[in-house]
TIMARMI-917316 format. One record per atom (N, C-alpha, C): residue in one letter; x, y, z negated. Coordinates in nm, 2 decimals. Example, Ala and Ser with C-alpha at 12.3 -4.5 7.8 and 13.67 -1.06 7.14 Angstrom:
<recs>
<residuo: a	x: 1.32	y: -0.57	z: -0.78>
<residuo: a	x: 1.23	y: -0.45	z: -0.78>
<residuo: a	x: 1.32	y: -0.33	z: -0.78>
<residuo: s	x: 1.28	y: -0.22	z: -0.71>
<residuo: s	x: 1.37	y: -0.11	z: -0.71>
<residuo: s	x: 1.29	y: 0.00	z: -0.79>
</recs>
This chain:
<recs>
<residuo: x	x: -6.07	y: -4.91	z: -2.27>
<residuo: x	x: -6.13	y: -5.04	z: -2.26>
<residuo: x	x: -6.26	y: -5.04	z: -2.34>
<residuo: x	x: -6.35	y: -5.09	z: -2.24>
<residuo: x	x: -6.54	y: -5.03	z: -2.37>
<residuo: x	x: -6.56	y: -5.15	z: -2.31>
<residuo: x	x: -6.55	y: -5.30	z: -2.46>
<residuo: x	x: -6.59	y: -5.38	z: -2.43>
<residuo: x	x: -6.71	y: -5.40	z: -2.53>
<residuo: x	x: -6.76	y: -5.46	z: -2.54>
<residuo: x	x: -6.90	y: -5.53	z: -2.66>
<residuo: x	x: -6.93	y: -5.63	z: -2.69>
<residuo: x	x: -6.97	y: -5.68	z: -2.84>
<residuo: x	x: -6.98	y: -5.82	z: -2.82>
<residuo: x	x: -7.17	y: -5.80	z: -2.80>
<residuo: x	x: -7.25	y: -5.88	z: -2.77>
<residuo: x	x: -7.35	y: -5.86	z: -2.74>
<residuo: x	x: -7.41	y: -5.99	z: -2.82>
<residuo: x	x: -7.52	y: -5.96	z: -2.88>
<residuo: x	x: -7.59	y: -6.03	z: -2.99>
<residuo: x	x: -7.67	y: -6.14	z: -2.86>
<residuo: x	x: -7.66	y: -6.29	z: -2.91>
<residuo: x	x: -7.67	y: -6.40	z: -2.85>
<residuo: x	x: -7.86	y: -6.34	z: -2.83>
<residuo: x	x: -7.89	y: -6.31	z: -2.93>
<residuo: x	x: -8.06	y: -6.31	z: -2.95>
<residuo: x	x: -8.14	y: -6.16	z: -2.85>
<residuo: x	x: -8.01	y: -6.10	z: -2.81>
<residuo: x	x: -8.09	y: -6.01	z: -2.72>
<residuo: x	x: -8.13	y: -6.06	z: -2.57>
<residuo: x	x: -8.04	y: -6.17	z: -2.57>
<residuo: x	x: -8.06	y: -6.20	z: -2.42>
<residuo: x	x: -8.19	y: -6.28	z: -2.43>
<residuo: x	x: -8.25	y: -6.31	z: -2.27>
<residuo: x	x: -8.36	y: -6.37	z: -2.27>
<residuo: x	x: -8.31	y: -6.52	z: -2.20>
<residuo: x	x: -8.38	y: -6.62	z: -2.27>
<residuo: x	x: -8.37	y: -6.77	z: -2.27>
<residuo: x	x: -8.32	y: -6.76	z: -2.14>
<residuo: x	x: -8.36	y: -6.76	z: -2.02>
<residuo: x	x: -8.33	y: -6.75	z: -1.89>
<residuo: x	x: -8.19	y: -6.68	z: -1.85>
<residuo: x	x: -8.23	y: -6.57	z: -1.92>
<residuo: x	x: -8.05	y: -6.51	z: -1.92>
<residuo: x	x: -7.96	y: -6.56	z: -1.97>
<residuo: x	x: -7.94	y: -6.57	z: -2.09>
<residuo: x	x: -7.89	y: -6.67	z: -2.20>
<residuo: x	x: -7.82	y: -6.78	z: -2.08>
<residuo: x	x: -7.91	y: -6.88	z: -2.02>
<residuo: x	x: -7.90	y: -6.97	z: -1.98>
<residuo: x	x: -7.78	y: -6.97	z: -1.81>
<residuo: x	x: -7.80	y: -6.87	z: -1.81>
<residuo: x	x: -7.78	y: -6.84	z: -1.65>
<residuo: x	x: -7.61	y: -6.80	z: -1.65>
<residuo: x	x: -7.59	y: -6.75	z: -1.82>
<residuo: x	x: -7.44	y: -6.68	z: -1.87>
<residuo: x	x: -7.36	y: -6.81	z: -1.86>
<residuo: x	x: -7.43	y: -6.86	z: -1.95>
<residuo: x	x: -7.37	y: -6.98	z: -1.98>
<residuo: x	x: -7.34	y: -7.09	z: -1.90>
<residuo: x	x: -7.44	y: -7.11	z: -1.77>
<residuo: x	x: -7.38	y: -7.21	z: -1.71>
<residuo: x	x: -7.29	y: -7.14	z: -1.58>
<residuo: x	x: -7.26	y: -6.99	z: -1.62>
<residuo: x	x: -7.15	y: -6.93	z: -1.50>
<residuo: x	x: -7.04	y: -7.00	z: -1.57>
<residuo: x	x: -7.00	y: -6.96	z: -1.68>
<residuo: x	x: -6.90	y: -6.98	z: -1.80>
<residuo: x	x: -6.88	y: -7.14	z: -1.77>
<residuo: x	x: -6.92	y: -7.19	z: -1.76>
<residuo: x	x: -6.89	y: -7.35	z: -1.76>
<residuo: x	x: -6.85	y: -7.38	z: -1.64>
<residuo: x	x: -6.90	y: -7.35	z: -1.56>
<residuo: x	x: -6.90	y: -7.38	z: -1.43>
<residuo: x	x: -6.75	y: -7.32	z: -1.35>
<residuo: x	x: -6.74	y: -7.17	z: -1.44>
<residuo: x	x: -6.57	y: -7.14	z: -1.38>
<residuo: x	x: -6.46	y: -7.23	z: -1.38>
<residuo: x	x: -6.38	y: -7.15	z: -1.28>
<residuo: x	x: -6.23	y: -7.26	z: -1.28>
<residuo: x	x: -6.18	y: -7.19	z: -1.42>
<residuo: x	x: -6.09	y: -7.32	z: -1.45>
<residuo: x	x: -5.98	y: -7.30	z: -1.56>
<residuo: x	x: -6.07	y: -7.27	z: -1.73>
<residuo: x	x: -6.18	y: -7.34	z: -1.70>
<residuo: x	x: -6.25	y: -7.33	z: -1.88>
<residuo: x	x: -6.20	y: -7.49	z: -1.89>
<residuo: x	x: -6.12	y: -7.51	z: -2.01>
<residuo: x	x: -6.12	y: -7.62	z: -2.08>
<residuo: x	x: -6.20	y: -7.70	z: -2.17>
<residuo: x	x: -6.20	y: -7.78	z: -2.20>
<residuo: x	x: -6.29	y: -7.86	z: -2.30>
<residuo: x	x: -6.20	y: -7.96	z: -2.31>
<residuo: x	x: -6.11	y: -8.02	z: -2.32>
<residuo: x	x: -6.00	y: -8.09	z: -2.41>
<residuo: x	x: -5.98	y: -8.21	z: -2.30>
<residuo: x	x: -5.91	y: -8.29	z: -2.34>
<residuo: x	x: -5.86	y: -8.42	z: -2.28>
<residuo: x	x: -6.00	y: -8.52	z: -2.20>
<residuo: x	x: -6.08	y: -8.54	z: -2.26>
<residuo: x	x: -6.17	y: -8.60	z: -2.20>
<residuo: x	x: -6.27	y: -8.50	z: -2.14>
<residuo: x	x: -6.34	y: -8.52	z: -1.97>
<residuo: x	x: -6.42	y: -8.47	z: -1.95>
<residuo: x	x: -6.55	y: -8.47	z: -1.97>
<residuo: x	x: -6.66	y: -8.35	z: -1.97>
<residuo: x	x: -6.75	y: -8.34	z: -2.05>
<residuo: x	x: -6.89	y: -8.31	z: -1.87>
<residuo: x	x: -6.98	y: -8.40	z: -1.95>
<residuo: x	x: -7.10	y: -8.38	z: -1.80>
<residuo: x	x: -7.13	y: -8.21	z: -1.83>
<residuo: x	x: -7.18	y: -8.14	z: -1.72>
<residuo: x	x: -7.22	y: -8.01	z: -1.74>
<residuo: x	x: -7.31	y: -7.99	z: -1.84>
<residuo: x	x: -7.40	y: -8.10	z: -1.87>
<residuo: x	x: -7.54	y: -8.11	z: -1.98>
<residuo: x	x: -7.43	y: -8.06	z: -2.14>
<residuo: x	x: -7.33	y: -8.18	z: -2.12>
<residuo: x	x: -7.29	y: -8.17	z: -2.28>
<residuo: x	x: -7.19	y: -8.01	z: -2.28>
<residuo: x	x: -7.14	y: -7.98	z: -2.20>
<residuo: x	x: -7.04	y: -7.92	z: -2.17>
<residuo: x	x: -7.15	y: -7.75	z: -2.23>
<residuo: x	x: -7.26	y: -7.80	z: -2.13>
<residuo: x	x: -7.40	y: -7.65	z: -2.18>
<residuo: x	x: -7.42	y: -7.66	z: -2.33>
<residuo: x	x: -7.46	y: -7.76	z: -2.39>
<residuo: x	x: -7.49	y: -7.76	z: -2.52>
<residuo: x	x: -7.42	y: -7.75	z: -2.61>
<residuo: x	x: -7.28	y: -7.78	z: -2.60>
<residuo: x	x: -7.22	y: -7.71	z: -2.69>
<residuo: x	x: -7.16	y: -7.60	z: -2.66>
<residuo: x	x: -7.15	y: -7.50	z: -2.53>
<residuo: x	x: -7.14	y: -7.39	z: -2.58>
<residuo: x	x: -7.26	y: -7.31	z: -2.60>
<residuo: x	x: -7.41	y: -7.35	z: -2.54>
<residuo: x	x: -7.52	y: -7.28	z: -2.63>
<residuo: x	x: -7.47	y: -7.31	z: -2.84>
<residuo: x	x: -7.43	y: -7.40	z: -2.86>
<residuo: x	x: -7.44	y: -7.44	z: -3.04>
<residuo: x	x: -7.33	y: -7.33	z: -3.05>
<residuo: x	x: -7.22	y: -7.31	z: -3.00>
<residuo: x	x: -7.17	y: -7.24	z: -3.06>
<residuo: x	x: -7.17	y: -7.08	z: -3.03>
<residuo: x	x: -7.21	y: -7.04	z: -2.97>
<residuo: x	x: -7.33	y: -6.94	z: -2.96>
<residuo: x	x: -7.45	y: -6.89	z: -3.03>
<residuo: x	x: -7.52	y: -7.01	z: -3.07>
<residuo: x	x: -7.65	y: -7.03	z: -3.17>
<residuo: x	x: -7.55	y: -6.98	z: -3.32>
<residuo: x	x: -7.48	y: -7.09	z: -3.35>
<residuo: x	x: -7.39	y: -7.08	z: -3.46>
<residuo: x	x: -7.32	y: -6.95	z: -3.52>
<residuo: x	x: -7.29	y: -6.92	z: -3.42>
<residuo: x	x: -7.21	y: -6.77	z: -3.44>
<residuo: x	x: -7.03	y: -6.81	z: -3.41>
<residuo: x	x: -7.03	y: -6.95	z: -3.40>
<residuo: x	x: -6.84	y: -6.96	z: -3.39>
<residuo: x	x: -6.81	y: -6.93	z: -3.24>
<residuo: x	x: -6.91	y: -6.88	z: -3.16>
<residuo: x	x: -6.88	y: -6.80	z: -3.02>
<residuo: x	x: -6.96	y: -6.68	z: -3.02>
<residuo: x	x: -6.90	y: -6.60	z: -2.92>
<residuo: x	x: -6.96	y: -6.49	z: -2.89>
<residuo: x	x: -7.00	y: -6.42	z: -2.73>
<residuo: x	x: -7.08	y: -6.36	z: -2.68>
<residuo: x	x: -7.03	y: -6.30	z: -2.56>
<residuo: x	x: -7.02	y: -6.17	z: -2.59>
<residuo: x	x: -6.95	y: -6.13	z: -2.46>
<residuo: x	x: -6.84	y: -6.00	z: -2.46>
<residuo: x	x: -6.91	y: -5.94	z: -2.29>
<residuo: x	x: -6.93	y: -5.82	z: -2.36>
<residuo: x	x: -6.98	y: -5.77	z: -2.18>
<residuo: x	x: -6.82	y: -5.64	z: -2.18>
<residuo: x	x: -6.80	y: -5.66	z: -2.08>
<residuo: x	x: -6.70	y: -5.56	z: -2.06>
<residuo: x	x: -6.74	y: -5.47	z: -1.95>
<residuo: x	x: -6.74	y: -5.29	z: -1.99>
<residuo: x	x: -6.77	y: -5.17	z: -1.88>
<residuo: x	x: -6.75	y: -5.21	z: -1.78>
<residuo: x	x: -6.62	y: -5.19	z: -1.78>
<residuo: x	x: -6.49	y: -5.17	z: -1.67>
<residuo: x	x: -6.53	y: -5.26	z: -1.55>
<residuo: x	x: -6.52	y: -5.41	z: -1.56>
<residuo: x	x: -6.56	y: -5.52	z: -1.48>
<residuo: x	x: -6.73	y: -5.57	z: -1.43>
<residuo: x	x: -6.78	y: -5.49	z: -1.53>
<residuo: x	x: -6.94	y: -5.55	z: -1.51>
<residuo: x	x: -6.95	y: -5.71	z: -1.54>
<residuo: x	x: -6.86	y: -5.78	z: -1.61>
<residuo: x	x: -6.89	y: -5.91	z: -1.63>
<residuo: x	x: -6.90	y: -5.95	z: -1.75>
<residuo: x	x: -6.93	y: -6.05	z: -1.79>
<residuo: x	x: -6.96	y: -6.11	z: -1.98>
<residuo: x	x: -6.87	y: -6.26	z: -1.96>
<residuo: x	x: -6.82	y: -6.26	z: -2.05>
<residuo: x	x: -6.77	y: -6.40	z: -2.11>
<residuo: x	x: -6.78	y: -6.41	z: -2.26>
<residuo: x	x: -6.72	y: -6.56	z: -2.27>
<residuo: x	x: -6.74	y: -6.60	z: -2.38>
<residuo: x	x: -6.66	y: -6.63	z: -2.49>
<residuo: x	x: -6.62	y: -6.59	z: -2.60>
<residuo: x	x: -6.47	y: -6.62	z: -2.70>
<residuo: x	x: -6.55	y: -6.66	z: -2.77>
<residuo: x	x: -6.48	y: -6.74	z: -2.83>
<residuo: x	x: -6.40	y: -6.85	z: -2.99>
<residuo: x	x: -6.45	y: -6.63	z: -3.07>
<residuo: x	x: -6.52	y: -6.66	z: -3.19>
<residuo: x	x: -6.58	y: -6.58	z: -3.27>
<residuo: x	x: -6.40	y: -6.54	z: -3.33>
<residuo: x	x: -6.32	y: -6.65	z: -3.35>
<residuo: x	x: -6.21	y: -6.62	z: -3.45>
<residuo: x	x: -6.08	y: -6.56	z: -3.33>
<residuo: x	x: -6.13	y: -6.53	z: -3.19>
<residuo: x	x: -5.97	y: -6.51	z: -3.10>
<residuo: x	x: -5.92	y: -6.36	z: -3.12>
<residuo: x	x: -5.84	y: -6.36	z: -3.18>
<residuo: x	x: -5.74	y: -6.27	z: -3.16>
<residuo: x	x: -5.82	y: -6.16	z: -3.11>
<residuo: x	x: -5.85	y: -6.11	z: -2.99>
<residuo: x	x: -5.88	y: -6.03	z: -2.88>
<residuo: x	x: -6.03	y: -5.99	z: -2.96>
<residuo: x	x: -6.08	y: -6.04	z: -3.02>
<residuo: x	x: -6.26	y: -5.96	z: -3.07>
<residuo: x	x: -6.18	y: -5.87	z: -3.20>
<residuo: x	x: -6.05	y: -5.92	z: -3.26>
<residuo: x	x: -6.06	y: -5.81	z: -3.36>
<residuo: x	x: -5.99	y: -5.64	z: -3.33>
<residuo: x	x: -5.97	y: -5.64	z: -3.23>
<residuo: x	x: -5.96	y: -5.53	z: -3.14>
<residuo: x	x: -6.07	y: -5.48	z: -3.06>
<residuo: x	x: -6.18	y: -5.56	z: -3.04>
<residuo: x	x: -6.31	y: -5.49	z: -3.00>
<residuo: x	x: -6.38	y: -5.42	z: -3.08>
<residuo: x	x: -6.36	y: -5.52	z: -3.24>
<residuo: x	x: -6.44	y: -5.53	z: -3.33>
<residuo: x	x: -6.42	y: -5.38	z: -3.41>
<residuo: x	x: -6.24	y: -5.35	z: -3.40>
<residuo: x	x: -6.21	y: -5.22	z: -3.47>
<residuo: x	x: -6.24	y: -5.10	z: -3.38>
<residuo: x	x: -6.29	y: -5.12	z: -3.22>
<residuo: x	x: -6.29	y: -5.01	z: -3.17>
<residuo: x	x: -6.43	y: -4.98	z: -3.22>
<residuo: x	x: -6.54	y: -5.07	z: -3.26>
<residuo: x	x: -6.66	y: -5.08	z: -3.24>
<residuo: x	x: -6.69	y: -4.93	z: -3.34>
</recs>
């Protein structure tokens, strides 16, 4: 498994932008009991991105990138392969 987390600041604004609204836009991403317009839904996962309490993940194997919670389980096994 050769996955990475990939520094928010290497991407370009445009890219950045382009990740993030695939991520939102998929089936089965949550955002809690009330629903959120795509705008708010973008801005807080750019903040938490900006922030550091998200991250993106490009994975070899699939050629795709998503996005984890900085604290999920699953990065501290990227983090030790790193």
């Amino acid at each position: 498994m050769a996955i990475h987390i990939i520094p928010v600041k290497k991407l370009s604004a445009h890219a950045l932008k382009g990740v993030i609204e695939e991520f939102i836009t998929r089936g089965g991403t949550d955002y809690g009991a009330v629903e959120a317009s795509l705008e708010t839904k973008f801005k807080q996962v750019k903040n938490k991105l900006k922030d550091g309490s998200a991250v993106l993940v490009f994975d070899d194997e699939t050629k795709t990138t998503n996005i984890f919670l900085a604290d999920d389980p699953i990065l501290k096994k990227v983090k030790g392969e790193e």
